[in-house]
C-alpha positions in Angstrom: -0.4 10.2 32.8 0.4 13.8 33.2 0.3 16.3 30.5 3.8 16.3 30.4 3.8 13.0 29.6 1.8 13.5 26.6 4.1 16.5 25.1 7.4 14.1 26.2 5.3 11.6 23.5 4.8 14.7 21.1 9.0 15.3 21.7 9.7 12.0 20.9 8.2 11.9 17.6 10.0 15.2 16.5 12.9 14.0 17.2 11.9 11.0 14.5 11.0 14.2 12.3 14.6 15.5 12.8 16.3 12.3 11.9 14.8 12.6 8.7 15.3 16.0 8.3 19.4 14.9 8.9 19.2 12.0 6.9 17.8 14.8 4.1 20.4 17.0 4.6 23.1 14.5 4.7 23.2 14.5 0.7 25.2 17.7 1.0 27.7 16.0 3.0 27.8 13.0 1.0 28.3 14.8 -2.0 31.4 16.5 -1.3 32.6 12.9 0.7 32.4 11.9 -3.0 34.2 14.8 -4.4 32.2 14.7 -7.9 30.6 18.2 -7.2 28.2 19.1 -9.8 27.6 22.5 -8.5 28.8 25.2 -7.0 31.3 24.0 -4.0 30.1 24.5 -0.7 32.6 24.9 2.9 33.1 21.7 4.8 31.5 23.2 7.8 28.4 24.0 6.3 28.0 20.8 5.3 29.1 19.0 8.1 26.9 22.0 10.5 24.1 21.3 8.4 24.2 17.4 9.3 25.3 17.3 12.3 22.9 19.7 13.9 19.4 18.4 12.9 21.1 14.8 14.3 22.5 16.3 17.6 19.2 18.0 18.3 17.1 14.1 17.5 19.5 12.8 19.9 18.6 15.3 22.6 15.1 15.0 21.9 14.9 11.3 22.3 16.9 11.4 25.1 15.8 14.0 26.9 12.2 14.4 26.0 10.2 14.5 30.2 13.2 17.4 30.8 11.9 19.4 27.0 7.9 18.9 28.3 8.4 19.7 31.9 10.7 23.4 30.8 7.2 23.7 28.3 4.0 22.9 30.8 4.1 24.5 34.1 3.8 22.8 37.2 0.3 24.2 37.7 -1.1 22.7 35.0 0.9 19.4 35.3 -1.5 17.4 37.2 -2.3 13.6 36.8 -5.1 13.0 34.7 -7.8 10.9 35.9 -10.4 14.0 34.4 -8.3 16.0 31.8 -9.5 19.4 31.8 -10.7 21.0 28.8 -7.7 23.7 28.8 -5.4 21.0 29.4 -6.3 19.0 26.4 -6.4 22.0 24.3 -3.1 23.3 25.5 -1.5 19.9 24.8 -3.1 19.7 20.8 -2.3 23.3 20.4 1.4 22.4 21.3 1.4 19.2 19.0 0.6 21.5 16.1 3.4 24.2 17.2 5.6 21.5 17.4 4.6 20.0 13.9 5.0 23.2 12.5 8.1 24.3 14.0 9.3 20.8 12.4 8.0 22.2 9.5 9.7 25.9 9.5 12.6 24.1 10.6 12.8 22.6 7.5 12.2 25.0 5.3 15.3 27.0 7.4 17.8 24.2 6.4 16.7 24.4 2.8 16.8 28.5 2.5 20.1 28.4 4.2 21.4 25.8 2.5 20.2 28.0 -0.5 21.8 31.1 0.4 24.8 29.5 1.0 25.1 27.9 -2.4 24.0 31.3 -3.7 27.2 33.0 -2.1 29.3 31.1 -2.8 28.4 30.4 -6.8 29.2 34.4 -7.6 31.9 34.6 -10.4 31.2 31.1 -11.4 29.4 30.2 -15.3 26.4 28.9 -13.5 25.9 31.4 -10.5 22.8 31.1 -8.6 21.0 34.2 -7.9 18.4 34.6 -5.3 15.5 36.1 -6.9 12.8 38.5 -4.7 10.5 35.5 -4.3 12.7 33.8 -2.9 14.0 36.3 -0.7 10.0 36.9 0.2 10.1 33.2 1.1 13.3 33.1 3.6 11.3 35.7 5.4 7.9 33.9 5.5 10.3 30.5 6.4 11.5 33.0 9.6 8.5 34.3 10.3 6.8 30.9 10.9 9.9 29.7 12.6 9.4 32.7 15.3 5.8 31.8 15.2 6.0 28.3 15.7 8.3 28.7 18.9 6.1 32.4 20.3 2.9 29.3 19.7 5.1 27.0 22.1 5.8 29.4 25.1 2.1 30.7 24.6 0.2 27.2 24.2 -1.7 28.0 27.5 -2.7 31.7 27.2 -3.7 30.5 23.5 -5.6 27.6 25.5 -7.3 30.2 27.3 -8.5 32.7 24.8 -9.7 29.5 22.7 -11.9 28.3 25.6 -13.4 32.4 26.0 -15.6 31.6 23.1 -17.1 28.9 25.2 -17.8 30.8 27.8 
């Protein structure tokens, strides 16, 4: 197996972490199928958007996983692995924690926005929802890992490298 191989195994199993992450977010969707709205009432769209994206991307994922690994690891490094290198290895487990923590950030996104959008759309109502600074502080942590996460994804190798320095 090639180290592509590997990360389209890695790609695989977060598209099982975005099925779940649909199937979590589905409650929105279900709730205003039902039409017994305990809350403030959020647009169809959002709803629907926040469903249907998380379940489009697990379908790509699965489907699609050799074309996501092959676009991450470069065709220098993508070599079959009778003797995996130490760089490779380490490139490959730094990219399974990017991608486990993207999943994560990506997670936290849906909820904040999900958030926000309640938050908007609860203003002249008797039980508005405000967002207070910490939670403002946290939407920007969420983004910050989120752009972390993916910068840790197209940098897995250089990152591989500097790691392997201390080695040396």
């Amino acid at each position: 197996m090639r180290p592509t191989h590997y990360l389209a195994v890695a790609v695989r199993l977060f598209s099982l972490f975005m099925v779940f992450l649909a199937v979590r977010q589905s409650s929105v969707f279900i709730e205003l199928m039902g039409g017994d709205t305990s809350g403030p009432v959020l647009s169809w769209f959002f709803a629907i958007t926040s469903t249907a994206l998380p379940a489009i991307a697990a379908v790509f994922l699965w489907f699609f996983p050799m074309m996501v690994a092959k676009s991450i690891i470069k065709p220098d490094i993508d070599q079959p692995l009778e003797q995996m290198g130490a760089q490779s290895v380490l490139t490959v487990l730094i990219l399974a924690i990017a991608l486990y923590n993207l999943h994560s950030s990506l997670m936290d996104t849906v909820y904040w926005v999900t958030l926000w959008q309640v938050s908007e759309r609860s203003h002249g109502l008797e039980a508005a929802i405000y967002l207070n600074p910490e939670s403002k502080a946290n939407m920007l942590t969420t983004g910050a890992e989120l752009l972390l996460s993916i910068l840790v994804i197209v940098k897995a190798r250089s990152l591989a490298v500097h790691v392997l320095r201390l080695a040396k």
